[in-house]
C-alpha positions as CSV (number, residue, x, y, z in Angstrom):
1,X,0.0,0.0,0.0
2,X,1.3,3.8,-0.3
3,X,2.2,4.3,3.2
4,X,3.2,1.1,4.8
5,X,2.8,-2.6,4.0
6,X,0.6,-5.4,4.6
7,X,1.4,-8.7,5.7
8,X,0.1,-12.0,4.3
9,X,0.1,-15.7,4.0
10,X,2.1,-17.8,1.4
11,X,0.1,-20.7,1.6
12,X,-4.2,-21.2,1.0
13,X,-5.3,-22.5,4.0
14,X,-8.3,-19.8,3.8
15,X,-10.8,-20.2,1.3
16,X,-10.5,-16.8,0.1
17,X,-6.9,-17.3,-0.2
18,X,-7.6,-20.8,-2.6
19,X,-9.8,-18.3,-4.7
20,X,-7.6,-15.3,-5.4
21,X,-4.6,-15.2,-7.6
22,X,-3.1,-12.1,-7.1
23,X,-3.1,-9.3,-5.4
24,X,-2.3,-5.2,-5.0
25,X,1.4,-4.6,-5.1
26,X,2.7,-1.2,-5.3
27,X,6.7,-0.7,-5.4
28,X,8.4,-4.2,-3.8
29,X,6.8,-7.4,-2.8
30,X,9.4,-9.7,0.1
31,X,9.3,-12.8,1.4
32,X,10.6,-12.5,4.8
33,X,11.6,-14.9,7.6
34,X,13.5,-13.8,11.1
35,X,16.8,-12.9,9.9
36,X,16.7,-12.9,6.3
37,X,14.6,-11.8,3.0
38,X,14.3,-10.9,-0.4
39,X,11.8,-8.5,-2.6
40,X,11.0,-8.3,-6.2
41,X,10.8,-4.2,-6.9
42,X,9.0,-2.6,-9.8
43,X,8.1,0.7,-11.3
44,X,4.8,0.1,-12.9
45,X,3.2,-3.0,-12.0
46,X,0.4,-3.7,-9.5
47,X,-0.3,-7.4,-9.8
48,X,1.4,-9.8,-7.6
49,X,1.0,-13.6,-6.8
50,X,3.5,-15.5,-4.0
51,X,2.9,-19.1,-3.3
52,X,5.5,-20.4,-1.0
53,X,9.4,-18.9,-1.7
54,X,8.4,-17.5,-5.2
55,X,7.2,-13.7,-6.4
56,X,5.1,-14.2,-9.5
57,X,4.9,-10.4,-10.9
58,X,2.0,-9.8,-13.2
59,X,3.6,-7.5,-16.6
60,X,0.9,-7.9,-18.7
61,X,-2.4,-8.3,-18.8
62,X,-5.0,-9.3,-21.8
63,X,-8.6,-9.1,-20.5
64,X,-11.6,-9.1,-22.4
65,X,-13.3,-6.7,-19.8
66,X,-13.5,-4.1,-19.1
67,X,-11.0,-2.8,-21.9
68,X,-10.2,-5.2,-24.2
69,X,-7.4,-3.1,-24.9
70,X,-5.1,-3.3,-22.1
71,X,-1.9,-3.6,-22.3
72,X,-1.1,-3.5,-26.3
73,X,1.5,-2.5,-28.0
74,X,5.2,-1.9,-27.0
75,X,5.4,-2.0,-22.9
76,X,8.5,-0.6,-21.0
77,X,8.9,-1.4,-17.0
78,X,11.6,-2.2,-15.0
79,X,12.0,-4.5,-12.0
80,X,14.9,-5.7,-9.9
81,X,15.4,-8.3,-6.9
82,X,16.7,-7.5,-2.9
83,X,18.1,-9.8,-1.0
84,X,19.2,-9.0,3.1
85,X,20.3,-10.9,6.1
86,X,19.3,-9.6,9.2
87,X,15.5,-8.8,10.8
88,X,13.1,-6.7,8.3
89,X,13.4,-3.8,10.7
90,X,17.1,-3.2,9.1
91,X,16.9,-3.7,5.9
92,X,16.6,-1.4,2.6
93,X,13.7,-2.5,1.1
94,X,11.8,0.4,1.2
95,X,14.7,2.5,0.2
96,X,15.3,0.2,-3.3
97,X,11.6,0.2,-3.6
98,X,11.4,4.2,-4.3
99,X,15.4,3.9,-5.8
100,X,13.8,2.7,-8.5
101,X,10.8,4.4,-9.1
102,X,11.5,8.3,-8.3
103,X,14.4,8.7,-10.8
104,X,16.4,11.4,-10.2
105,X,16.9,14.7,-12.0
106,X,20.8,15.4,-13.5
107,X,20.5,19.4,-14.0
108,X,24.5,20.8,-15.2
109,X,26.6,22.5,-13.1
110,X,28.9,22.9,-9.9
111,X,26.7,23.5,-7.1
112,X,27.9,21.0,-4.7
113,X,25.6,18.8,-2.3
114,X,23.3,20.0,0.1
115,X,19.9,18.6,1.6
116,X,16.8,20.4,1.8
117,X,15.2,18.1,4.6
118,X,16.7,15.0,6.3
119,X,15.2,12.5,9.0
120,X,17.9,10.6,11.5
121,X,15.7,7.6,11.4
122,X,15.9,5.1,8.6
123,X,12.2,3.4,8.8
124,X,11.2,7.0,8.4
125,X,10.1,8.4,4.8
126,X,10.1,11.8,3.8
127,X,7.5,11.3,1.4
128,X,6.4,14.8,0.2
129,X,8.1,18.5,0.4
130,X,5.7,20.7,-1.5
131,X,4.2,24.4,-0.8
132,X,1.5,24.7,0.9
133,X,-2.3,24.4,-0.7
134,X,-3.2,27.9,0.5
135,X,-0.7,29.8,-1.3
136,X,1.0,31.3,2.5
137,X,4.6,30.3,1.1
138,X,4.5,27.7,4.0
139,X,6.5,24.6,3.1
140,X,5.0,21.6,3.6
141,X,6.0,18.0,4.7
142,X,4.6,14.7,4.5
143,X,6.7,11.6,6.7
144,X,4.9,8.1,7.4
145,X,6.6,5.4,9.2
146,X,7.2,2.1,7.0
147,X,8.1,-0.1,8.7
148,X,5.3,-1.1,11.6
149,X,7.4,0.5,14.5
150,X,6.7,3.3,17.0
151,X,9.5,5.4,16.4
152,X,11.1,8.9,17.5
153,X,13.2,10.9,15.2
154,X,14.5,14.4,14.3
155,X,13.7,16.3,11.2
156,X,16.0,18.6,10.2
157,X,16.0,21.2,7.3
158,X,17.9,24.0,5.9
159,X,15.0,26.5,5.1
160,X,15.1,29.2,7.6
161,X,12.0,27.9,9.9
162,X,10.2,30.5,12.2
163,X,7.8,28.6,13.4
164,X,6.4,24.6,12.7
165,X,3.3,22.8,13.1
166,X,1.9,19.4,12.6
167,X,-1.8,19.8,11.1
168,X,-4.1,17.2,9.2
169,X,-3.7,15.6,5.9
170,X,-5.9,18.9,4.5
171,X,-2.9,21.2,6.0
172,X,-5.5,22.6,8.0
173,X,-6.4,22.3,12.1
174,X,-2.4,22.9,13.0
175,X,-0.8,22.5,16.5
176,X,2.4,23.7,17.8
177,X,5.7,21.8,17.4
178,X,8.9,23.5,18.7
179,X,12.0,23.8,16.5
180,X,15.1,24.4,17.6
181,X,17.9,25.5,14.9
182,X,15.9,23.8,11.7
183,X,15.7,20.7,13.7
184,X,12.1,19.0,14.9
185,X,11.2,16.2,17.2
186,X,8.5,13.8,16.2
187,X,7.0,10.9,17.3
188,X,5.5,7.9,15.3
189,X,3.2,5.4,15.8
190,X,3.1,2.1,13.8
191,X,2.5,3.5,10.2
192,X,1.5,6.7,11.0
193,X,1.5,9.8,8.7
194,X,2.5,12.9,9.6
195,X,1.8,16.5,8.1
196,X,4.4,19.1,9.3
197,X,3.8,23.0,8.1
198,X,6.8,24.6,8.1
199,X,6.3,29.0,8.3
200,X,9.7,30.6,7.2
């Protein structure tokens, strides 16, 4: 799903599992056991099938309803596999996942390196940074947490903050959150998404 994942069964031992063949996938799909997985990513395809150890990626499909249309002519997709030892919580996963689908844009020059927004904790996404829906000039960040821990963390930026808030998804309805020296202290819950409005 966008913000987080969803765990299931490799086996049918439902009855709705023995009746469905595939499912959402959006970005990677892993098969995961204590201390070591592996993922098939993808930048296009939302059809997925596991059945025991294997990922069966849907790439194409040829329905007769409702379009029986889909999918013709010349396709172009990518997908990749990631392997890891070690418990999900560490891994990069969710990192590969949007490596390989948010390509990124080569502009010429010598400017250097510098990052507008960072997060200290890995399981943390900075999803959006956009400016704000009411035309203020506010700056606007979206985080979730991916990977189904609570977790505390620091968001820092470079802008010039004067003041922060966290509000709703609708940027509206904001409370307080202190910043100290571009740097914020937020707390997640399991999956949670967060909107921070950022005045500068």
């Amino acid at each position: 799903i966008q913000f987080g994942h969803l765990r299931r069964p490799n086996h049918s031992s439902r009855p709705f599992d023995a009746d469905r063949f595939e499912v959402a996938n959006q970005k990677w799909t892993a098969v995961t056991e204590s201390n070591r997985g592996f993922a098939v990513l993808n930048d296009c395809k939302y059809g997925v099938d596991v059945e025991g150890g294997s990922i069966n990626l849907t790439l194409l499909r040829a329905p007769h309803a409702p379009d029986m249309h889909a999918d013709r002519g010349e396709q172009i997709f990518s997908y990749a596999l990631h392997f890891w030892n070690g418990p999900f919580m560490d891994c990069d996963v969710v990192r590969e996942g949007y490596e390989l689908n948010v390509q990124p844009t080569l502009l010429p020059g010598a400017a250097g390196t510098a990052s507008l927004m960072s997060v200290n904790a890995p399981n943390i996404v900075i999803e959006t940074v956009k400016p704000a829906a009411d035309g203020s000039g506010d700056v606007v960040v979206r985080l979730y947490e991916s990977k189904r821990a609570a977790t505390t963390c620091e968001l820092k930026t470079s802008l010039p903050v004067k003041k922060a808030y966290v509000t709703d998804m609708l940027e509206e309805h904001p409370a307080n959150l202190p910043v100290r020296r571009g740097t914020l202290r937020l707390s997640f819950r399991p999956f949670e998404i967060k909107t921070v409005r950022l005045s500068c």
